[in-house]
FITORSE-958540 format. One record per residue (C-alpha): x, y, z. Coordinates in Angstrom, 1 decimal, padded with zeros to 4 digits. Layout:
! residues N
X|Y|Z
...
This chain:
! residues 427
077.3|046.5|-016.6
075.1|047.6|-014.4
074.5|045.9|-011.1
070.9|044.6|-008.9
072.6|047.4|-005.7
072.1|050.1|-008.6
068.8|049.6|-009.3
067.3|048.2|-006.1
065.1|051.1|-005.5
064.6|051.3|-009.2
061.0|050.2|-010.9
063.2|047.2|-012.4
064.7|046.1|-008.7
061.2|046.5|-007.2
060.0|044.2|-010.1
062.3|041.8|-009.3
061.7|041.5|-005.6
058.2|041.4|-006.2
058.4|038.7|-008.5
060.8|036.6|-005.8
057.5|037.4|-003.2
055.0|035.8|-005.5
057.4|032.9|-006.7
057.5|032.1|-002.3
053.7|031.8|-002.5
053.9|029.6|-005.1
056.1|027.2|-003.7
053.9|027.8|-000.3
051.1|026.1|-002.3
053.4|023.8|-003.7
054.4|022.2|-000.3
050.8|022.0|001.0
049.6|020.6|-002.2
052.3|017.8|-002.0
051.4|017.1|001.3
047.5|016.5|001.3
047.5|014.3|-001.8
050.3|012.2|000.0
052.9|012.0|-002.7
055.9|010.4|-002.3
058.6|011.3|000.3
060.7|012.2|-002.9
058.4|014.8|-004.2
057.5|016.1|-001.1
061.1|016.5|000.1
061.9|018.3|-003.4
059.2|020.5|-002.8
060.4|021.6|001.0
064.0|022.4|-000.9
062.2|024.1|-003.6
060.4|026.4|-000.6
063.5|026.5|001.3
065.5|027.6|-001.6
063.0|030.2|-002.6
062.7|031.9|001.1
066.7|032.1|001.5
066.6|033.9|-001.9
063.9|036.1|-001.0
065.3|037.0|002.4
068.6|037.9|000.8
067.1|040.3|-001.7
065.1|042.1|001.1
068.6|042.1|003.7
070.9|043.4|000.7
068.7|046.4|000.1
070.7|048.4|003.5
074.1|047.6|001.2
072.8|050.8|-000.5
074.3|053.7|002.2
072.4|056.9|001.8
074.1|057.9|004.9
078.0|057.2|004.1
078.1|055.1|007.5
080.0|052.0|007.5
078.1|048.5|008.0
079.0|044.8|007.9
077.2|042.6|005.4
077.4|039.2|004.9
079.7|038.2|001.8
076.7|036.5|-000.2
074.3|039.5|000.2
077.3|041.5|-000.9
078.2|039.4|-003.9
074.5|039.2|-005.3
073.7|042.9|-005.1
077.5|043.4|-006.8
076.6|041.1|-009.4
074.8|042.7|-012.8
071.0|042.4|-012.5
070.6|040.2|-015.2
072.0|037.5|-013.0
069.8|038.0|-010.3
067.0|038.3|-013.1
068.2|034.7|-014.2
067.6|033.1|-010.8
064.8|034.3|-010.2
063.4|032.6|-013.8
065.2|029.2|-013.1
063.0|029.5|-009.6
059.8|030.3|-011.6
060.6|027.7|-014.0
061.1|024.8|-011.4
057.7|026.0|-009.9
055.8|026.3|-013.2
057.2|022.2|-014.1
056.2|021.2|-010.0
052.5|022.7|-010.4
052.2|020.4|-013.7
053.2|017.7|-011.5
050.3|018.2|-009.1
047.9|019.1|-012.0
048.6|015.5|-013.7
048.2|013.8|-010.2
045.0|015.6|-009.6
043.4|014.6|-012.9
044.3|011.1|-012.6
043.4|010.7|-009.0
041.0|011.7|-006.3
041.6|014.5|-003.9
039.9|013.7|-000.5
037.7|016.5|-001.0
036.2|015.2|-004.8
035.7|011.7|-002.5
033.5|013.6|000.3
031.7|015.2|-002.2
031.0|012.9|-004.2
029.7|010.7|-001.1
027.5|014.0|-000.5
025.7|013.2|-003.7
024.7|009.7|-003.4
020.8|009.1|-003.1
021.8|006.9|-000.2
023.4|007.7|003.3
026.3|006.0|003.6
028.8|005.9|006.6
032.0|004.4|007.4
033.7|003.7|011.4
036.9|002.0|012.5
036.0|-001.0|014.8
035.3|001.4|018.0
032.5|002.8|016.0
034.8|005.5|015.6
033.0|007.2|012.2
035.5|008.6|009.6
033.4|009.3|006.7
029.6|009.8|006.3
027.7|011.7|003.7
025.0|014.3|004.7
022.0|012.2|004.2
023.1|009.6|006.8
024.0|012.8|009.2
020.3|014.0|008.5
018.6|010.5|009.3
020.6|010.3|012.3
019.7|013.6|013.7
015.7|012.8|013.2
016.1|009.5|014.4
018.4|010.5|017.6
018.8|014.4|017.9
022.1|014.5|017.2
025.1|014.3|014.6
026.3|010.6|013.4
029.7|010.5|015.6
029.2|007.5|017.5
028.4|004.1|015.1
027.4|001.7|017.6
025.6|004.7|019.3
023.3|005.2|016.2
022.5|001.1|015.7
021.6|000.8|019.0
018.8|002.9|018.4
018.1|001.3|014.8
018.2|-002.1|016.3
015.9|-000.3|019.6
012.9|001.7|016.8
013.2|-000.9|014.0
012.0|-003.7|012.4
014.2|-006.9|012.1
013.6|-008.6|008.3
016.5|-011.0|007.3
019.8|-009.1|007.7
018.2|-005.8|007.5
016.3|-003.1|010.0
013.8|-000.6|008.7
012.6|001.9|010.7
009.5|004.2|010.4
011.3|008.0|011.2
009.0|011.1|012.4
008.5|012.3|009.3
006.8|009.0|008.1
010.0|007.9|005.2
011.0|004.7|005.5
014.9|003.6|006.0
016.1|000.4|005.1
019.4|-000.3|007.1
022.3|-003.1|006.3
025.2|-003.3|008.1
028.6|-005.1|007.5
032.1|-004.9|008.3
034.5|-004.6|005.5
038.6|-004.4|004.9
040.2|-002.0|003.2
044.2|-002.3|003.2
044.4|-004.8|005.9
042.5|-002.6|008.1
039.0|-003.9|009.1
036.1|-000.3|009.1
032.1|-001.3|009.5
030.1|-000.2|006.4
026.5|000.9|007.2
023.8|001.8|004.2
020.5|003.6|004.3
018.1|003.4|001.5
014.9|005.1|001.2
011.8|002.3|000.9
009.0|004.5|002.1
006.9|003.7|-001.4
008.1|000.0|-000.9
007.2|000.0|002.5
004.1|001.8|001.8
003.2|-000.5|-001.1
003.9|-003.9|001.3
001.7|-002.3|004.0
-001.2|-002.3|001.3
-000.5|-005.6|000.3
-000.5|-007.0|003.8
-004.0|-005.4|004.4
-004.9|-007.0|001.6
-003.9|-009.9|002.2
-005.8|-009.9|005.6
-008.9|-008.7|004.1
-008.7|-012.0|001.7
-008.6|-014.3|004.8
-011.0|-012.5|006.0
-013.3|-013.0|003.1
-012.5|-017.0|003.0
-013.2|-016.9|006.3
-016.8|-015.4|005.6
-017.2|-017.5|002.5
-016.8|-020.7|004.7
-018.4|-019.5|006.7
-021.6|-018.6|004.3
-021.6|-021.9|002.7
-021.9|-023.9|005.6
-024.9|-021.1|006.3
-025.5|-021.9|003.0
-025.8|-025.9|003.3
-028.3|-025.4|006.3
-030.4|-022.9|004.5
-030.6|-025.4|001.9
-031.4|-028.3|003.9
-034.3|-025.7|005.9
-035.6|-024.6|002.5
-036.2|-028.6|001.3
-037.6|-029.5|004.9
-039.9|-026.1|004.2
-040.8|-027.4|000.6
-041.5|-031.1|001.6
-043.6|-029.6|004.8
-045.4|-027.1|002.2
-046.6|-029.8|000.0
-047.4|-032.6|002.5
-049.7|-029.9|003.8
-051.7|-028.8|000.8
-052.0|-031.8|-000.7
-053.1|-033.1|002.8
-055.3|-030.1|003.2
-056.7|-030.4|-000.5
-057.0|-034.4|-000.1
-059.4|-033.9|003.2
-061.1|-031.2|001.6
-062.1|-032.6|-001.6
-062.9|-036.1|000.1
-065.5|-034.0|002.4
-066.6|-032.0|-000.6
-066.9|-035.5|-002.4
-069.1|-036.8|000.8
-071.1|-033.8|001.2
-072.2|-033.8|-002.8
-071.8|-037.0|-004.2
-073.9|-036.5|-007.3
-071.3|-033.8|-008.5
-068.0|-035.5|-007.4
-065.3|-036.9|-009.4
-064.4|-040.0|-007.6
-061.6|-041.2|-010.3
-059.9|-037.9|-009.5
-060.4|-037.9|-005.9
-058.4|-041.7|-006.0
-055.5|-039.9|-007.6
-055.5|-037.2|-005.3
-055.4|-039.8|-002.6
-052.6|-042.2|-004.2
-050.4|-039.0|-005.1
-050.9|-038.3|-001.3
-049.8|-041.5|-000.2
-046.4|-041.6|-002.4
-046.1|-037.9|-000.8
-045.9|-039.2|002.7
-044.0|-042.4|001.8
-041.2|-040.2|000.6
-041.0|-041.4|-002.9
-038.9|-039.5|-005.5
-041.0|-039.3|-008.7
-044.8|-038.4|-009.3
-047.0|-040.2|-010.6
-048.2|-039.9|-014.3
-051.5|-039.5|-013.0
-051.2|-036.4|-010.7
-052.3|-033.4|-010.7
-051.3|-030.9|-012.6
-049.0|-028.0|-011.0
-048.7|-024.2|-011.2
-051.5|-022.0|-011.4
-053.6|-024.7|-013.2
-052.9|-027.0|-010.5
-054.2|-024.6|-007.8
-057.6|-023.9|-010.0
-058.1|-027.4|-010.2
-057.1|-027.9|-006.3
-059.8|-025.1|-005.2
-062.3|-026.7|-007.8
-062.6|-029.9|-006.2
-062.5|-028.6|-002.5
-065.4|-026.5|-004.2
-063.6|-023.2|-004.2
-064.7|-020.8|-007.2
-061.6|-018.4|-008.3
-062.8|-015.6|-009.5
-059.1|-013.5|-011.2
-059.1|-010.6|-012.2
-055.6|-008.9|-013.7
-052.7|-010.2|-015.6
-051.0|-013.3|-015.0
-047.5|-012.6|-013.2
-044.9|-013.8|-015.8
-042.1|-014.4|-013.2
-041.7|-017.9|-012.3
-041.0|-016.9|-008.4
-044.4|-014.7|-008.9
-046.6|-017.3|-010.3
-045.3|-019.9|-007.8
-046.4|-017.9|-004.7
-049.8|-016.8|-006.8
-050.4|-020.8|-007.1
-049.7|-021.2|-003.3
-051.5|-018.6|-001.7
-054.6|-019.1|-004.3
-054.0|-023.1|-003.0
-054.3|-021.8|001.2
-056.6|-019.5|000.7
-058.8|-021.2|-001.2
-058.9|-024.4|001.5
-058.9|-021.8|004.4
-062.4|-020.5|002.6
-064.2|-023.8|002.4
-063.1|-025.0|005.5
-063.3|-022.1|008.0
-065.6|-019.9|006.4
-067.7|-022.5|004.4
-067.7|-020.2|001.3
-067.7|-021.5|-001.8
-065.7|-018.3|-003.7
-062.4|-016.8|-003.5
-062.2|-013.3|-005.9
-058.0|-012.8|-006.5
-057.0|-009.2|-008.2
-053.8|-009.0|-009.8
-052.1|-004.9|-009.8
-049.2|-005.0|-011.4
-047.1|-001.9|-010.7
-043.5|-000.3|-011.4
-042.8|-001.4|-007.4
-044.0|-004.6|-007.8
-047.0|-007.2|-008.1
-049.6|-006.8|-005.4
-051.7|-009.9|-005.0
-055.4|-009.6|-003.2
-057.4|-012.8|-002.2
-060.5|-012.5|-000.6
-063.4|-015.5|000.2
-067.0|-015.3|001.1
-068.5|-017.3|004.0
-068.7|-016.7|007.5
-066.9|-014.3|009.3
-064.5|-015.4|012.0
-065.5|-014.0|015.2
-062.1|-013.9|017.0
-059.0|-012.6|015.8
-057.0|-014.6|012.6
-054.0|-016.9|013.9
-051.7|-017.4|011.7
-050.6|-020.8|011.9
-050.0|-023.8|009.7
-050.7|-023.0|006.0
-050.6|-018.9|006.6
-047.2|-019.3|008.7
-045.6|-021.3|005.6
-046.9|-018.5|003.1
-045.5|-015.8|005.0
-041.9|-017.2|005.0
-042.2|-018.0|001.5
-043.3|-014.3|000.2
-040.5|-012.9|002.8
-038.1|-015.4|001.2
-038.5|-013.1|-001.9
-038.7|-009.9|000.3
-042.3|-009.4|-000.1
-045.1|-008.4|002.7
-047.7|-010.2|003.4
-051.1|-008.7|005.3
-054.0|-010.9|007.0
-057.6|-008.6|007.5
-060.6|-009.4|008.3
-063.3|-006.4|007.0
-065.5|-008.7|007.0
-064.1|-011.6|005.4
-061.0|-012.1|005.5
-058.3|-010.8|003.0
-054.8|-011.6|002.5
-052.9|-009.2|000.7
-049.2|-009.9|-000.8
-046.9|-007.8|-002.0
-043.7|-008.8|-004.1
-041.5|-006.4|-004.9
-039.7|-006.0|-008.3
-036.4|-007.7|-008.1
């Protein structure tokens, strides 16, 4: 039979030392492989003899290939590289199978380990692709893993990579806000990190755990709601606030009301007792002893009128200038608004005393426009001119902070007599 010295040079023998070169690799990978998923000292050792086998075999083949003399010198060989390359090819052919076949059943090995267990790189990358950072130190602070988002918030929070633990709290504790057993901090960029930190054991060894989470639409969201919140207590504030305003004004607007009436019905009880005095014949004494009585329950503070009074309103007022002998003369449409006809039956009421006693007249002409601004009111009596400038005071002071109570204007002229015009916008 032939033997491997024959054919060493030949396309088979070539073959066959190729194949020994690429079987070496193999068991190269083999050994590393064993040794970064940290098998067991059984496997690993098995795998060193499977490598060491596999280079002694290789280094033979490539030594016995000078047994083949092209020179006819004699040289010394080493009794094993003799007997392999005197031995037929088919039994170095065989070898080299049984070397391929122990490689073939160690790579299954490491392919069922791999599947059923994590390699360390599957571990970092999968810690690469949580939405969180994440970061793990030995006690010094020491850090032996971290993913890339905790890497990134620690370079924009302190310029540099995460290497140091303690390093990078410092500054979270230093640029954050304390809440419960967390810190968030407010980076450059404006995102919010919420930071918890604990120490944890794994395999009786003690390693410090720290977690960012993103919270900026929290954070955002809890900022809104705080300024919220403030606004609120602003707003009780001003609402206490406006209803102890509210409790004076009140209180003002009754002392205003009860001064009001006290002085028209006064004003209209002095005028229509001089009226009564100055013509007797046309006087209506039963009414002018109401008047008074009315006057006197006024002034004594009682709560309830008496069935005999006056009437109010507008009718009230006509009646009023009537006995202080005041003729109205109207013109225009009666204001329907209650607020409208209450300041119509007051200012009729003042004017129509301020006629009859300054002036002495005896007529008092009121024109109603009604507008889409508002209602303008125009009252105007006869009698003597004043020959000094109006004062407003009393009666004309009380009118005016009753039409401004409503916003309205009110105007005093005198061209000649005098005319007080009122204006009350719409509401």
């Amino acid at each position: 039979m032939t033997s491997f010295s024959q054919i060493v040079f030949e396309p088979g023998g070539v073959a066959l030392s190729v194949f020994a070169l690429l079987t070496l690799f193999g068991q190269i990978y083999a050994v590393i492989a064993a040794f970064s998923q940290k098998r067991s000292i059984i496997l690993r050792l098995t795998m060193v003899l499977q490598f060491v086998l596999g280079l002694c075999w290789f280094c033979l083949l490539l030594d016995g290939s000078f047994t083949v003399d092209y020179f006819d010198r004699r040289r010394a060989y080493l009794g094993l590289t003799r007997l392999i390359f005197d031995a037929p090819w088919t039994a170095v052919a065989v070898i080299e199978l049984l070397f391929a076949a122990i490689l073939c059943i160690s790579f299954m090995i490491l392919r069922r380990y791999r599947r059923s267990h994590l390699s360390n790189g599957a571990i970092k990358e999968t810690v690469d692709m949580l939405p969180v950072g994440i970061c793990f130190a030995n006690e010094d602070g020491t850090v032996v893993l971290k993913n890339l988002l905790a890497d990134s918030i620690c370079r924009e929070l302190t310029g540099g990579a995460l290497t140091d633990l303690d390093r990078f709290w410092a500054q979270i504790e230093a640029a954050g806000e304390k809440q419960n057993q967390v810190s968030i901090v407010v980076l450059p960029s404006g995102k919010a990190v919420m930071f918890q930190r604990c120490d944890i054991e794994v395999e009786s060894e003690q390693f410090i755990q720290l977690i960012a989470c993103d919270i900026s639409e929290q954070y955002r969201m809890t900022a809104e709601l705080r300024d919220k919140n403030q606004k609120l207590l602003d707003i009780q504030q001003r609402m206490k606030a406006f209803g102890e305003m509210s409790q004076r004004l009140a209180m003002t607007e009754e002392i205003l009301h009860a001064r009001v009436s006290i002085h028209d019905e006064m004003g209209h009880l002095l005028l229509s007792g001089k009226y009564c005095l100055d013509r007797p014949e046309t006087a209506d004494r039963d009414n002018l002893l109401r008047l008074e009585r009315y006057t006197h329950l006024l002034l004594m503070n009682e709560g309830e009128e008496p069935d005999d009074a006056l009437p109010s309103g507008i009718d009230g007022a006509f009646a009023a200038a009537r006995e202080m002998g005041v003729k109205v003369d109207l013109s225009g449409n009666l204001p329907q608004s209650r607020a409208e006809r209450d300041i119509l039956s007051r200012a009729i009421l003042e004017c129509a005393a301020n006629t009859a006693k300054h002036g002495g007249g005896d007529r008092l002409s009121v024109e109603l426009t009604d507008d889409s601004g508002g209602l303008t009111i125009m009252l105007s009596g006869n009698g003597t001119p004043p020959d000094a400038p109006i004062t407003e005071a009393g009666g004309l002071s009380m009118l005016r902070r009753t039409v401004e109570t409503v916003s309205g204007t009110m105007n005093v002229r005198c061209d000649p007599n005098v005319t007080v015009e009122l204006r009350i916008p719409k509401k």
